[in-house]
N, C-alpha and C positions, 0 to 999 in steps of 0.2 A: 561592678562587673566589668564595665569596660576598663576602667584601671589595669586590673587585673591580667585582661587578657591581653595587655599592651605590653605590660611590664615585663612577660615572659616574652616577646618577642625581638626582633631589629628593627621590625617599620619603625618609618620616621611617623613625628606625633600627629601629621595631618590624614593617616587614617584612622582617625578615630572617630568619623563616619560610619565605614564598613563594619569597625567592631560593635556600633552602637544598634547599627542595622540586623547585627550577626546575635545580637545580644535578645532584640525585642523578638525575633524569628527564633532563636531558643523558647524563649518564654512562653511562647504560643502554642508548643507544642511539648510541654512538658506538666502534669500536673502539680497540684497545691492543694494546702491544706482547704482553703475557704472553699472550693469548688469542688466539684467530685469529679469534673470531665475538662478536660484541657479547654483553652478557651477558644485552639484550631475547631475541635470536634463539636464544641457549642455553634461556632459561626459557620461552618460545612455542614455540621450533622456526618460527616465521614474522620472513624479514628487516624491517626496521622501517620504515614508511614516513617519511621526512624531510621531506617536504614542505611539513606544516603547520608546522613552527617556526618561530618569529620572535624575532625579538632580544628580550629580558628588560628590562625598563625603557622602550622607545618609545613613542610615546603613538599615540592608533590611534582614531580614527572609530567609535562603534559605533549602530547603528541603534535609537531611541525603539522598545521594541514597542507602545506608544500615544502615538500625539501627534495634535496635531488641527492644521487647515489653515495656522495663524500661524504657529505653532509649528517652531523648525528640527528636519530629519528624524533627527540624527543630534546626539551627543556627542561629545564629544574626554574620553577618558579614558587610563589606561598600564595598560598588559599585563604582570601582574606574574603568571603561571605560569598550570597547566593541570589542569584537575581530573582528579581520580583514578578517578572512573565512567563515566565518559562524553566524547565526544569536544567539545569546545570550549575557550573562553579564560576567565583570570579577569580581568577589568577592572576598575581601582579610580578610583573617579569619585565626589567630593560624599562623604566619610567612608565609602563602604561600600562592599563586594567584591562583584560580583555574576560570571555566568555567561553567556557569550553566543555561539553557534556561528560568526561571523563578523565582520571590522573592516576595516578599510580601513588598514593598521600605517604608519606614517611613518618608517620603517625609515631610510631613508637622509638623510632629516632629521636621524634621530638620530646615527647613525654621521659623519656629517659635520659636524656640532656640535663644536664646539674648545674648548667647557667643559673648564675646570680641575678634573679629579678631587679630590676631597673624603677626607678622611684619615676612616672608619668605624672606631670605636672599640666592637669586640663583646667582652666579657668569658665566657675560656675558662677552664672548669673543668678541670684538670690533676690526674694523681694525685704529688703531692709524695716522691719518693725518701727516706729514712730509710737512712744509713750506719751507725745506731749499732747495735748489734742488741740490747744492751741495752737500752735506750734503748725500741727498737721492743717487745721480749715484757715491759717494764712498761705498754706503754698498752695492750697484747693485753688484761692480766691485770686492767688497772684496768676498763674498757670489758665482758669479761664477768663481772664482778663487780656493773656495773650493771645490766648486763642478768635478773643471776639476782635482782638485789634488786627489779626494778621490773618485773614481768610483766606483758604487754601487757594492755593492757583490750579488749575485744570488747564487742560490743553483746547488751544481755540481751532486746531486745525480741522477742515472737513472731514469727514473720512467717507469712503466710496471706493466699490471697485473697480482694480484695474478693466482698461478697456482689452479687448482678447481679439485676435484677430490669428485668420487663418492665410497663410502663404500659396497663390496660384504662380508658376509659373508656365508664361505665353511660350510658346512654342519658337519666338524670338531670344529668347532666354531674360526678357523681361520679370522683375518679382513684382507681383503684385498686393496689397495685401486687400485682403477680402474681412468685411466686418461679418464678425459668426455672430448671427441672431437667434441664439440657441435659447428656449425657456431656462430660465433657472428658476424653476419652481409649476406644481400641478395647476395653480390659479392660470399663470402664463402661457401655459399650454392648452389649456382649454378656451383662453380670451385672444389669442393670436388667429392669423389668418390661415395658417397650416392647423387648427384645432382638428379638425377629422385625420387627418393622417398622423397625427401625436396619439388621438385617443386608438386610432388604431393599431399601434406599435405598444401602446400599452395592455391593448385585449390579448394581442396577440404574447405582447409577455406573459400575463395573466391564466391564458391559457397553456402554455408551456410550465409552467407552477403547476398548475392544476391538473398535467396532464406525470409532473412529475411527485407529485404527492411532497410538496412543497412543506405544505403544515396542516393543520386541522385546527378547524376553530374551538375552542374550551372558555368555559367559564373563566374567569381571573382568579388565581390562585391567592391564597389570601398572605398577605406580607410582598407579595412579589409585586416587583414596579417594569414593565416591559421596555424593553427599549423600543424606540422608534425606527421610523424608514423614512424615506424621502424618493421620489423619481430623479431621475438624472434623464439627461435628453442631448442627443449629437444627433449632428448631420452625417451623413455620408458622404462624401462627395466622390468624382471620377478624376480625370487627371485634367479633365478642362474645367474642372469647380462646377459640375453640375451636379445638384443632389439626387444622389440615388436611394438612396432608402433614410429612413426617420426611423430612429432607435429609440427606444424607450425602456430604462435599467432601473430595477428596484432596490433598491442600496438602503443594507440597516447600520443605522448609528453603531460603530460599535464601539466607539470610544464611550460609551456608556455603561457595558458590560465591566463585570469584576472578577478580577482572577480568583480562581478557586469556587465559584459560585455558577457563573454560566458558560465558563473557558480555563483549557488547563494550558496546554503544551501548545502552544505557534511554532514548533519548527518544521518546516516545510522541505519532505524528499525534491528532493532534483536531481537531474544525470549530471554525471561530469561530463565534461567535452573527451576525455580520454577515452570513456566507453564509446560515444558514440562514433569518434575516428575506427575503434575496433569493430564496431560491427558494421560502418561501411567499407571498412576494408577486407573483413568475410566476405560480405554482401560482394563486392568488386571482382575479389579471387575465384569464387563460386559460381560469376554472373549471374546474382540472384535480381531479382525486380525488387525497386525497391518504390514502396508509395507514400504518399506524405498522405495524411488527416486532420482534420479540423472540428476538436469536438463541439459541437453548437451546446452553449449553456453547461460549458463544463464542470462549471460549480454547482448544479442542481444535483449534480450526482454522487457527492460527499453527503457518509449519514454522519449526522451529529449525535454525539454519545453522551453530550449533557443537557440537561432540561433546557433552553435559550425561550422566552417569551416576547412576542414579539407586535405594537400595535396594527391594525391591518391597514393597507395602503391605503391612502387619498382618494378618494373619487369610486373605489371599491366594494363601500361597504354598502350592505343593503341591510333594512329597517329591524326585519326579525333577527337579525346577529350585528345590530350596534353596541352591543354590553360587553361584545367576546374578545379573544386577542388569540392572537397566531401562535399556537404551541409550533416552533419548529424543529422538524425531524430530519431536513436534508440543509445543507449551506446554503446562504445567495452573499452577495457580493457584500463588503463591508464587514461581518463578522469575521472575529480575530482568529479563530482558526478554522475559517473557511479554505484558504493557500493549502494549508494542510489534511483536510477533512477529503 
């Protein structure tokens, strides 16, 4: 299959990556004889949407995200597959692969092109059959004979983390650097000398959860494995390195999650700088007032539109709900489309 969709193209042979990628991402979502439901819709339980695919190799229009007035609005690049976090195309235009939500595809330009397929030449690794059996249990015996002579070498170096420090400067223009003796972990924070002001920065998180309908506790769902959380903990300080307040952030793992299962889409709306020149310059012409805000716990306020399971925090749990896990319904920090939620 990869052959195939090489041979109709120009790429040069080293992406034969993306078509293999492009190849196993077809298959997924296509039925067969042995199965009765595609093997996307066995692993989602949701039938696959087909709509955005496009032929593999067409070359396809994509839109400059800066260009200025001379300048023409769009590319001609080829759609050589589809990323794996997020919904869009990968387009390879000028030596490099980039990512782009939409193209304008030349689809039937391509299909209707009478180009002479091209003989691809990919070198397959095979495992060589051995009829001798003799033959076969002396290179057994040669091969762990080198192995017991020549013991792997491992790295002898320490490993430990970097030391982290925070920068005061004196009011002389001296720098000073300040050791941040911040917990890195709940055991640390509750066995250090600031333990009451840590555990109170975490009630006080705890209750802003609770207060924003965070999650609900549920029995464990059967096949499902929840991801984890961890505390994170910063100082505050003022401009002369006095701590002012003790923070306390509940952060779930979510390099644990899997696409298509507990996260779809991570791409995250944001302003341009252009709008918001335009509407302080309304704001200016108008003399309108204009006020800055600060959302506190701005990610509580994202609802989550897929099931996310989540273990319940360290030091949190009480006796009659140690069996449960945190169905969650709104983001906290760490989940992958939290930014965007």
């Amino acid at each position: 299959m990869v052959r195939s969709m090489m041979s109709h193209t120009d790429l040069p042979t080293s992406f034969w990556g993306y078509a293999l990628e492009t190849a196993a991402f077809t298959l997924n979502r296509v039925p067969s004889k042995s199965v009765q439901k595609t093997p996307h819709e066995m692993w989602t339980g949701k039938r696959p949407n087909m709509s955005f695919m496009r032929v593999w190799g067409c070359q396809a229009y994509v839109k400059h995200q800066m260009s200025t007035k001379l300048e023409p609005k769009s590319q001609k690049c080829t759609f050589v597959g589809y990323p794996k976090e997020t919904k869009g195309y990968y387009f390879y235009n000028e030596n490099k692969v980039f990512v782009a939500r939409t193209g304008v595809f030349l689809e039937k330009e391509f299909l209707s092109n009478k180009r002479k397929s091209r003989n691809i030449e990919l070198e397959e690794v095979q495992q060589q059959q051995v009829h001798e059996p003799e033959k076969t249990s002396q290179v057994v015996e040669e091969n762990s004979t080198d192995l017991e002579t020549q013991p792997l070498r491992r790295s002898t170096r320490k490993r430990h983390e970097p030391e982290r420090y925070e920068f005061l400067v004196t009011t002389h223009g001296d720098v000073i650097l300040v050791d941040q003796d911040e917990p890195k972990t709940y055991q640390e924070a509750v066995s250090s000398p600031d333990s009451e002001k840590w555990l109170e920065a975490m009630r006080s998180k705890m209750d802003s959860m609770s207060e924003n309908q965070v999650w609900t506790l549920v029995e464990p769902p059967e096949g499902i494995k929840p991801i984890r959380c961890k505390w994170v903990f910063k100082k505050k300080t003022d401009m002369d390195g006095n701590v002012q307040t003790y923070k306390g952030r509940l952060v779930a793992k979510g390099f644990r999650q899997i696409h298509g299962v507990d996260y779809d889409e991570t791409f995250s709306p944001v302003a341009m700088f252009k709008f918001i020149r335009i509407l302080l310059a309304v704001a200016a012409f108008y003399d309108y007032k204009i006020c800055q805000m600060d959302v506190k716990t701005a990610f509580l306020n994202g609802k989550l539109e897929e099931d996310v399971y989540m273990t319940q925090p360290e030091g949190f749990v009480t006796p009659e709900n140690a069996g449960k896990v945190c169905k969650l319904q709104r983001s906290i920090y760490g989940l992958k489309q939290a930014s965007r939620s």
